[in-house]
DRENBA-27276 format. One record per residue: x, y, z of N, C-alpha, C in turn. Coordinates in steps of 0.1 Angstrom, whole numbers, padded with zeros to 4 digits, always signed. Example, Ala and Ser with C-alpha at 12.3 -4.5 7.8 and 13.67 -1.06 7.14 Angstrom:
% residues 2
+0132-0057+0078+0123-0045+0078+0132-0033+0078/+0128-0022+0071+0137-0011+0071+0129+0000+0079/
***
This chain:
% residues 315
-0393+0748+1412-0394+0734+1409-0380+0729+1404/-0378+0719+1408-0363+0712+1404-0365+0708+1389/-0351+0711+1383-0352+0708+1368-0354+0691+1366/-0352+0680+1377-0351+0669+1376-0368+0667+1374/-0377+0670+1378-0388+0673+1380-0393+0676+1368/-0390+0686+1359-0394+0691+1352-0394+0685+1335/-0379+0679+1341-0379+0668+1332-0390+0656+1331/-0389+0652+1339-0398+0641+1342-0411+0639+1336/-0419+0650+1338-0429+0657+1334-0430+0660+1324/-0421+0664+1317-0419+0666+1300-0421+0650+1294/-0413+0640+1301-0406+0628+1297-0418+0619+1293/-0430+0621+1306-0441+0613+1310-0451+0619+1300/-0452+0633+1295-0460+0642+1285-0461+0635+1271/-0443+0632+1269-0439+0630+1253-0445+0617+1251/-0442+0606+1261-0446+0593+1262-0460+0592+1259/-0471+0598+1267-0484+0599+1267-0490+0601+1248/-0485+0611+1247-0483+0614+1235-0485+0602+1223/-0471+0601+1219-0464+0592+1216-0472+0580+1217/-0477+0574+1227-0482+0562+1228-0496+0567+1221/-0505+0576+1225-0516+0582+1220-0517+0579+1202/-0506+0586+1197-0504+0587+1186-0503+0572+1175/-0497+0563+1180-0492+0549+1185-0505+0542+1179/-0514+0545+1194-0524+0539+1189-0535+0543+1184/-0539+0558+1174-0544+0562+1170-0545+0558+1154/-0530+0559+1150-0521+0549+1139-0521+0537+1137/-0522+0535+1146-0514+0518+1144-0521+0507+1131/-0519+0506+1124-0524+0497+1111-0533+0484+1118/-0527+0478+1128-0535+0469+1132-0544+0474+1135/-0550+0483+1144-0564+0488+1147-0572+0493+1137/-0569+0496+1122-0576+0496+1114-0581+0488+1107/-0570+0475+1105-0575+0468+1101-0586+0456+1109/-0584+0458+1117-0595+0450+1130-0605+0461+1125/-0606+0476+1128-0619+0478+1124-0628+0475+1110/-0621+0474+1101-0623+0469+1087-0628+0460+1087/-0622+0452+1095-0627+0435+1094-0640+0433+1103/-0638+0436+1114-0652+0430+1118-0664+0432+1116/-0667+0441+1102-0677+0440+1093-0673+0433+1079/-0664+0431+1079-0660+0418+1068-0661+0427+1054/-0655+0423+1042-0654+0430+1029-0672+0428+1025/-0681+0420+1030-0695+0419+1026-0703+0425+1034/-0698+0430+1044-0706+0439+1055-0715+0425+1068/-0705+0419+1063-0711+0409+1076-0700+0409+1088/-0704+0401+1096-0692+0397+1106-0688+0386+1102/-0674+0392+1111-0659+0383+1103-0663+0368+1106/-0659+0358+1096-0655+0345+1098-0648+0342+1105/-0636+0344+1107-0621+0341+1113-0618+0349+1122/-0617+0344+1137-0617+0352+1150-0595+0349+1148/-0590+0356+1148-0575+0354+1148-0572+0358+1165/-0565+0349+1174-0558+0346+1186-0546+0345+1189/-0540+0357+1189-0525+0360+1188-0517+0354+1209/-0509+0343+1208-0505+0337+1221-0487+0340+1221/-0483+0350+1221-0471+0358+1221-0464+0353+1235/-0451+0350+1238-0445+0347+1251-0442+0336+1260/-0442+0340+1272-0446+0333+1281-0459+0329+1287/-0466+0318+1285-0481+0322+1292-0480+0321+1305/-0488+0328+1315-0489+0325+1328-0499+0340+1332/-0506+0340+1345-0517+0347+1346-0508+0361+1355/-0498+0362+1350-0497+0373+1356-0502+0388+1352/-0502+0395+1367-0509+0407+1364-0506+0413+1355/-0517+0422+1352-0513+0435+1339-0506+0448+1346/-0500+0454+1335-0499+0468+1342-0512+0474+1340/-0510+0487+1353-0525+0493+1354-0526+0500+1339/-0520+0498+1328-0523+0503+1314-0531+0492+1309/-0528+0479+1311-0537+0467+1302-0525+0458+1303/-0525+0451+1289-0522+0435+1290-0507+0445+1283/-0494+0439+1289-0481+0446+1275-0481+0434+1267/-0483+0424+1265-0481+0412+1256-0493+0404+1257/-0495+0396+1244-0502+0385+1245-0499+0366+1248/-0497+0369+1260-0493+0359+1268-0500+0355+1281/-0510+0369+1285-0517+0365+1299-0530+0356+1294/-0529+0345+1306-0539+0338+1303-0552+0338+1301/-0560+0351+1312-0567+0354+1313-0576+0364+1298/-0563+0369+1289-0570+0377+1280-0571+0374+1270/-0558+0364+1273-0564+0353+1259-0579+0340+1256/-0583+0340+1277-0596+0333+1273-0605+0342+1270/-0602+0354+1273-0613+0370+1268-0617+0363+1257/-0605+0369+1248-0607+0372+1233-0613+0356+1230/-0608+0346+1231-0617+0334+1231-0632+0332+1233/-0631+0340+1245-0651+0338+1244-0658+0348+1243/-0652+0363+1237-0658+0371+1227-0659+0365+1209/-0653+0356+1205-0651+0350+1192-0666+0345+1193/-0666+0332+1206-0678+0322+1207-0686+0331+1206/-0688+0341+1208-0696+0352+1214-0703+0359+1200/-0696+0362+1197-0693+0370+1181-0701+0362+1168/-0697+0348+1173-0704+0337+1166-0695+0334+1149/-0681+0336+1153-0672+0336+1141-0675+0316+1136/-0669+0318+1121-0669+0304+1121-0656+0297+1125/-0647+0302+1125-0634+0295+1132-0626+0306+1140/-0614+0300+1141-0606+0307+1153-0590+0302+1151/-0581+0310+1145-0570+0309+1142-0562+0308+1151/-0554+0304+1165-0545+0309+1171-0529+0308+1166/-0525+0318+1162-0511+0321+1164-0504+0319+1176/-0497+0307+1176-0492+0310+1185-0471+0307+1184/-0470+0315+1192-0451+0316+1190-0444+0320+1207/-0446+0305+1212-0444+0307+1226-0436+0294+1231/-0426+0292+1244-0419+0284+1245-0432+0278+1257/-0438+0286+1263-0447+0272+1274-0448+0285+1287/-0452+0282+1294-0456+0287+1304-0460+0278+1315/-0469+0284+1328-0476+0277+1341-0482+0271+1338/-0483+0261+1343-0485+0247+1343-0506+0249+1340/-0507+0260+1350-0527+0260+1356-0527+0270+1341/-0522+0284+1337-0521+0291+1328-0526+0283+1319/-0513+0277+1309-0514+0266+1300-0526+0257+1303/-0528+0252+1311-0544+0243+1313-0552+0251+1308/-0556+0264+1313-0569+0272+1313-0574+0279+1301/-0562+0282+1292-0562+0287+1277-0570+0274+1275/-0560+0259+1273-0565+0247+1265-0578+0242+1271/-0585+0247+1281-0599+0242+1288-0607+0251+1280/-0608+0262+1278-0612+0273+1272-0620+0266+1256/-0604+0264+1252-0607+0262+1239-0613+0247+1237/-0609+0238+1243-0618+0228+1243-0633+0227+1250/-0634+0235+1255-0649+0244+1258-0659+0249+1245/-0650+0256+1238-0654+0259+1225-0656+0248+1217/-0650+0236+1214-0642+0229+1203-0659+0218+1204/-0660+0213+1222-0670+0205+1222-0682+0215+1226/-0685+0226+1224-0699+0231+1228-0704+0240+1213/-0700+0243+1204-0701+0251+1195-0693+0244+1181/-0700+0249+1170-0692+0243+1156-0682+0249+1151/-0676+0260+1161-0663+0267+1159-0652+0260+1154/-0650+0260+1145-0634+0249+1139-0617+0259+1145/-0614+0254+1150-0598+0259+1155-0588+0252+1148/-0580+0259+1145-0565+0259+1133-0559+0265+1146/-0548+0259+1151-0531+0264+1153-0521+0266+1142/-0516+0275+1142-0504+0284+1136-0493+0284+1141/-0480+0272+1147-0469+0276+1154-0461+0287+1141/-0460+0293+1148-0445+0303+1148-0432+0298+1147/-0420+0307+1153-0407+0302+1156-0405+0290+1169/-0415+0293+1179-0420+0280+1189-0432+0279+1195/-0434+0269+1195-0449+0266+1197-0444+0252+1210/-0436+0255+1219-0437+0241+1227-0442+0245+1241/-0438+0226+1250-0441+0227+1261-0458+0235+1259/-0456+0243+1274-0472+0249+1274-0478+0252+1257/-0470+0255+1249-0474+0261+1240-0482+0253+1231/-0471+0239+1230-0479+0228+1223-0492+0224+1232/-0488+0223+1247-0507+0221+1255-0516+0228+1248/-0514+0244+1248-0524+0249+1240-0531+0247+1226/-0520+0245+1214-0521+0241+1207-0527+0226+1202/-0525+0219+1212-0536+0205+1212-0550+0203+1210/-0554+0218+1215-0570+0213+1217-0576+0218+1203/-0566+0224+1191-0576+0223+1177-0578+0215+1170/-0587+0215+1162-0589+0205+1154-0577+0203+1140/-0565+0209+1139-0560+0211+1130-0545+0218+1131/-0528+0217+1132-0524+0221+1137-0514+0221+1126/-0506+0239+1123-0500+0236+1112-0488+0246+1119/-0474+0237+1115-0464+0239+1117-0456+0245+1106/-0448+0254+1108-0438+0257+1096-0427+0242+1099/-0421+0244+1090-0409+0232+1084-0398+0232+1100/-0392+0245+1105-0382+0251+1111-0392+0254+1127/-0402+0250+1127-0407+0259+1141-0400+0246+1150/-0397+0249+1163-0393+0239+1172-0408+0242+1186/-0412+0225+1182-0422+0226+1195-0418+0210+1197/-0426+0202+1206-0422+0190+1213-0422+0201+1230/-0414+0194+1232-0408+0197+1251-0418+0194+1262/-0425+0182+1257-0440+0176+1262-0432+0167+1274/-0437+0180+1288-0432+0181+1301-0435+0187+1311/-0431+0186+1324-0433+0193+1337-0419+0196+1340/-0417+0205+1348-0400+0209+1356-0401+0212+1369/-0397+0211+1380-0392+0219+1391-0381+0220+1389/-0378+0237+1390-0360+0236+1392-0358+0242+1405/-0347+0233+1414-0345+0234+1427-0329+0242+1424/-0323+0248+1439-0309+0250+1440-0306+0249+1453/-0293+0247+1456-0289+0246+1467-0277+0252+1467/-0274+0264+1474-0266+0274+1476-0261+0271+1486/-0262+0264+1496-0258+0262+1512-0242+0258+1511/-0234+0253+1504-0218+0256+1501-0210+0266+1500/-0224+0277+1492-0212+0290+1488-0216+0298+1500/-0229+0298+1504-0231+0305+1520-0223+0302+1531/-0218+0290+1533-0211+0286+1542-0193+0289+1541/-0192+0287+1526-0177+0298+1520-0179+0314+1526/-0190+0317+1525-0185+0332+1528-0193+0337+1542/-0197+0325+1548-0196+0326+1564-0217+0331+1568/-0225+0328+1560-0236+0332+1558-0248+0322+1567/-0250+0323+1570-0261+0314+1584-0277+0317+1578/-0283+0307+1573-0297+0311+1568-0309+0300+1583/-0314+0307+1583-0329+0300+1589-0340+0302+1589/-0349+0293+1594-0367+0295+1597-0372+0298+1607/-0384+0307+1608-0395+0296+1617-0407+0300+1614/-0410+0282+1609-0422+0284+1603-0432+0272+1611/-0446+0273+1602-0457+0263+1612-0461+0251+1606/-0449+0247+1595-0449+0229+1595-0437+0229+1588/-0437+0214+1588-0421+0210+1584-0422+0216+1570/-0426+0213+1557-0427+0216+1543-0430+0231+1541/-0430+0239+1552-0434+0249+1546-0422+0262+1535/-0409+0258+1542-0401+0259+1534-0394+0251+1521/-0407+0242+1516-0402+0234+1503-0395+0242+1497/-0382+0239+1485-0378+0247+1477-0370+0257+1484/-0365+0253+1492-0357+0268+1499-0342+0265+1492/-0335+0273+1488-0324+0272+1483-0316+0272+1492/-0317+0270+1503-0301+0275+1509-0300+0260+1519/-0305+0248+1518-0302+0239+1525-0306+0227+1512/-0301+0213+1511-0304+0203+1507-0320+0197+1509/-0323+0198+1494-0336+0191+1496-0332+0178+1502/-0347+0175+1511-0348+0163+1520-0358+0151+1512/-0358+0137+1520-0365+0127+1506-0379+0132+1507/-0384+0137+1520-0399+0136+1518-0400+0148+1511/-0394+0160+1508-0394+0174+1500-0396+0164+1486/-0387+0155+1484-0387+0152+1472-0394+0145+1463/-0397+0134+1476-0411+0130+1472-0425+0131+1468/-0430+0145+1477-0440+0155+1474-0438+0164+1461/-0425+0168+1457-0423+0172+1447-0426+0165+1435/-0423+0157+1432-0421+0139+1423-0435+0142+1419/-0442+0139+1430-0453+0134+1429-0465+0144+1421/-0460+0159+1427-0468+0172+1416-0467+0171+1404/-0455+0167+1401-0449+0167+1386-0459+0155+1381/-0452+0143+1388-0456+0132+1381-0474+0133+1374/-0478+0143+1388-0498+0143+1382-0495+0153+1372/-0489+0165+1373-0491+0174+1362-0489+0167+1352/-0477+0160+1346-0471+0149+1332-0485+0143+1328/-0495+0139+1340-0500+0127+1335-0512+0141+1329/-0515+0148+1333-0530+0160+1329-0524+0162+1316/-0510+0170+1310-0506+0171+1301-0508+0166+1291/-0507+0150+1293-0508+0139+1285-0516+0138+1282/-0531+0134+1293-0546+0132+1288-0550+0144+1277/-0546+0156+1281-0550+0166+1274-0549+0169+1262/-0531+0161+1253-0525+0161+1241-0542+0145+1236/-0539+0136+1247-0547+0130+1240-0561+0130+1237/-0567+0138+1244-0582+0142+1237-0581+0156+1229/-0574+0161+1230-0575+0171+1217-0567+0163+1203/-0556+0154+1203-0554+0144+1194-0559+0133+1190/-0551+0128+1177-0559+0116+1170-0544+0107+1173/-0542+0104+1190-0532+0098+1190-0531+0089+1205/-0529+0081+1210-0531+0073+1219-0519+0073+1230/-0522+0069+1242-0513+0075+1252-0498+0064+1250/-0501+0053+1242-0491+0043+1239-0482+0052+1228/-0489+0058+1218-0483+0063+1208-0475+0079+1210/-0483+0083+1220-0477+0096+1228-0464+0095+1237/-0462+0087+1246-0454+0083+1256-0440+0086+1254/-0434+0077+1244-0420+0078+1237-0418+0091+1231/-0425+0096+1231-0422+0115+1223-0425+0124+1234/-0425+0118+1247-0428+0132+1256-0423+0131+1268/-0410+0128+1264-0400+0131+1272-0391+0141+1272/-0396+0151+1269-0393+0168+1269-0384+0167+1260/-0382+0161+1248-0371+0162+1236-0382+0172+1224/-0374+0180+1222-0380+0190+1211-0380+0185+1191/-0389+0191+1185-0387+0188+1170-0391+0201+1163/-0385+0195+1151-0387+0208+1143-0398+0202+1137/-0407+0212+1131-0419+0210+1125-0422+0196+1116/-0412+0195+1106-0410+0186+1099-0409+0173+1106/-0404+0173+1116-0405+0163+1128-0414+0158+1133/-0421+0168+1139-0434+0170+1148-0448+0161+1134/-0444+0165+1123-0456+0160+1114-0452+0146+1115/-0440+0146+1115-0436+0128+1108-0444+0117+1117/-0441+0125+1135-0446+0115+1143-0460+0119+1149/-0465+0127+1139-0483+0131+1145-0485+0142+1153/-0476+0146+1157-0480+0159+1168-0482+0168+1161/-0479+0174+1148-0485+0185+1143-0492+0176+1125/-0504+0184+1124-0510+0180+1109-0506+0182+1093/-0500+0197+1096-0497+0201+1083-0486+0210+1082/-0477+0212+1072-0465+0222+1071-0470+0235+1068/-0471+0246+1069-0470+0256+1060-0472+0270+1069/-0477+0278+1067-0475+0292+1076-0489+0299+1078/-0486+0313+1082-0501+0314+1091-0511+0315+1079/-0506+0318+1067-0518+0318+1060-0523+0302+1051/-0516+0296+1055-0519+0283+1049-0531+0273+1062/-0528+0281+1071-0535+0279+1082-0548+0285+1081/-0549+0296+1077-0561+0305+1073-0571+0299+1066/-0564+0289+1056-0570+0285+1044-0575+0272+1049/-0570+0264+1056-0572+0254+1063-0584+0258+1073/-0586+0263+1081-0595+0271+1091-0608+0274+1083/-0610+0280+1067-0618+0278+1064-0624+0276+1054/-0614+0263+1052-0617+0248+1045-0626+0239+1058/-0621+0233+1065-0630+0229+1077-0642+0237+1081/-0642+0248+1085-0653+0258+1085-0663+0260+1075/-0662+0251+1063-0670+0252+1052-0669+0270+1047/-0660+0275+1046-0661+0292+1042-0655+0293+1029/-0666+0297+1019-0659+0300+1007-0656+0307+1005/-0645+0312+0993-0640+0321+0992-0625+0332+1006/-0621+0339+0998-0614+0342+1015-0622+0350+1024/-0619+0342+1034-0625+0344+1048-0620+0359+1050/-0630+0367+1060-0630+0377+1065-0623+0375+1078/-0612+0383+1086-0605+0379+1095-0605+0391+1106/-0607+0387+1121-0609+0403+1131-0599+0394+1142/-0589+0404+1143-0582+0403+1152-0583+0410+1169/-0585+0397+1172-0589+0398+1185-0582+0398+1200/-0566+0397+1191-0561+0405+1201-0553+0416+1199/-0560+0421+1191-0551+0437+1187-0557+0448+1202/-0548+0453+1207-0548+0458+1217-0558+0473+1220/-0568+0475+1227-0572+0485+1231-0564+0496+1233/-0564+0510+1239-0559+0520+1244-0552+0520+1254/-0554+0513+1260-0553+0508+1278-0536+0501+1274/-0539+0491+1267-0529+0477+1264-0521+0489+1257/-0522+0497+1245-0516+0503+1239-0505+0508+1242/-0509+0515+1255-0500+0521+1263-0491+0514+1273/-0499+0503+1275-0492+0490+1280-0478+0483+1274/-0480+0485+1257-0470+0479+1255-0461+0489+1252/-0463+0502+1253-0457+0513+1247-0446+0512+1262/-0451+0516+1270-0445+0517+1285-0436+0506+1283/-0442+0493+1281-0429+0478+1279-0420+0480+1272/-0422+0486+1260-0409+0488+1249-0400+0502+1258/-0406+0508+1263-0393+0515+1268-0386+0513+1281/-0392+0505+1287-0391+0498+1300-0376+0490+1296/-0383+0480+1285-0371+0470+1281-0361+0478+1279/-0360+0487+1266-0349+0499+1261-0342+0501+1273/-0342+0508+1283-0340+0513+1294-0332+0501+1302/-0339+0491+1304-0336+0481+1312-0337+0468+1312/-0332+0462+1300-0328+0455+1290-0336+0439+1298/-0330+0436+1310-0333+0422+1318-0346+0427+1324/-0350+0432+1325-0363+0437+1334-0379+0423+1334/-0378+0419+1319-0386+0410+1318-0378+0398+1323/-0366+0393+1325-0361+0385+1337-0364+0386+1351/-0367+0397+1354-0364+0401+1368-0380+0399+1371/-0387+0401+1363-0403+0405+1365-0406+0385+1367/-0406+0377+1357-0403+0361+1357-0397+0358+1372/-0389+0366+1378-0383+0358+1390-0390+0358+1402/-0398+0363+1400-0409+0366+1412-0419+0352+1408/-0418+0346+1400-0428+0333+1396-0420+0322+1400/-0408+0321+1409-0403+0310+1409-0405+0305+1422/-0417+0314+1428-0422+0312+1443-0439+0300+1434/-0442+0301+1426-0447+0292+1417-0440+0285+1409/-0431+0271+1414-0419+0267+1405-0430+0263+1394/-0437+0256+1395-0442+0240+1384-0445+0244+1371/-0434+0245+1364-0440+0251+1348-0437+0240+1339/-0438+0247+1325-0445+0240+1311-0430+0244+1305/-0423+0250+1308-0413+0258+1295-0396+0253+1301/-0389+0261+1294-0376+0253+1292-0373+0242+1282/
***
């Protein structure tokens, strides 16, 4: 057997390991076990919803979720909470925005919850809570910003390019053949055309307007008083309160306390983290952190495959 081989196999052993170990350890899984029998031996009050990244439904690795950013597992842990019968639901979230449908599906979710059950929802922005991030964050009842978090960027984007100058510098001939005119929308290597543009315009312009409705029924704010602030200009927390888009200053545990003050919960709340990761994910994120180590842009490269899905929330 080749020593390259053998390596390998040692490499993949240590890792297994290692990740095993990982999550055998890991403080967060104990304390989720702890909690969802609560310090009274009941079940937890406070379902906590950790929304880490970029959101968008991309696949898992065959280990699980490596971040809390897919959309899909953040409506899991969402309707195991409803499920659970917690009295609120904290989401953390520390994210610039994501897919346009993504971002909808989290925020349908939770306003699924908000009007079907007496679940009370608190948002927690992080270092950013915008774009898709703020969509999500719209549908609680209660939304607390640190002083410094930057959210706003209340918007849609297509980003197009057009390379067809430097191809033609270095002598490069691109073409089609396809079975209608639009089927190469977005192709970078020729000048978008008016009707490309117009059809484009037009996606955006409905996504802007869903966005909007959405800020306004999860808000206490009107589409006159929304309009002027959502033109993808960002604020800092202290901003965001002045003109109504976020409730309150303070951090995740002031949010905690908020969650179950509304919730009617005396005393401190019992808290189960619901997206502390399985064995599966464990290894999921374990595999990520060395993936990144290794190959530093890889989470760029893995994004650029979404740009065959331009229409996002972020930037």
């Amino acid at each position: 057997m080749r020593w390259d081989r053998i390596f390998a196999i040692v490499l993949i052993i240590v890792c297994l390991l290692a990740a095993l170990g990982n999550w055998l350890g890991n403080p967060r899984r104990t304390e989720v076990a702890s909690d969802r029998l609560g310090r009274t031996g009941t079940a937890a009050q406070v379902a906590l919803v950790e929304i880490y990244g970029t959101i968008s439904d991309e696949p898992t690795t065959p280990f699980g979720s490596a971040d809390n950013s897919n959309s899909n597992a953040i409506i899991k842990s969402i309707r195991q909470a409803r499920k659970d019968g917690v009295k609120a639901i904290l989401l953390h979230i520390n994210s610039p925005g994501g897919t346009a449908a993504a971002s909808q599906a989290v925020y349908n979710e939770l306003m699924r919850t908000r009007n079907e059950t007496p679940i009370q929802i608190v948002a927690s922005m992080g270092d950013v809570a915008a774009s898709g991030g703020y969509y999500v964050a719209s549908a609680a009842h209660h939304i607390v910003a640190n002083p410094a978090t930057t959210t706003g960027s209340i918007g849609v984007i297509i980003r197009t390019q057009n390379l067809s100058s430097l191809l033609n510098k270095v002598g490069i001939e691109t073409g089609n053949i396809k079975s209608g005119q639009y089927k190469d929308i977005l192709s970078p290597f020729r000048e978008i055309s008016a009707g490309e543009q117009a059809i484009l315009q037009g996606i955006v312009t409905e996504s802007y307007q869903q966005f909007l409705d959405a800020i306004v029924a999860g808000r206490k704010i009107s589409l006159e008083q929304l309009k002027p602030l959502a033109d993808g200009r960002i604020f800092t927390g202290t901003q965001a309160q002045q003109v109504k888009l976020v409730d309150s200053l303070g951090n995740t545990h002031d949010a905690l306390m908020k969650a179950a003050q509304l919730a009617k919960i005396s005393g401190e709340p019992t808290v189960r983290n619901y997206s502390s990761p399985g064995w599966r994910d464990s290894l999921g994120i374990f595999f990520s952190s060395v993936t990144n180590r290794f190959i530093p842009n890889i989470r760029e490269l893995q994004m650029a495959r979404w740009q065959k899905i331009p229409l996002t929330l972020w930037e």
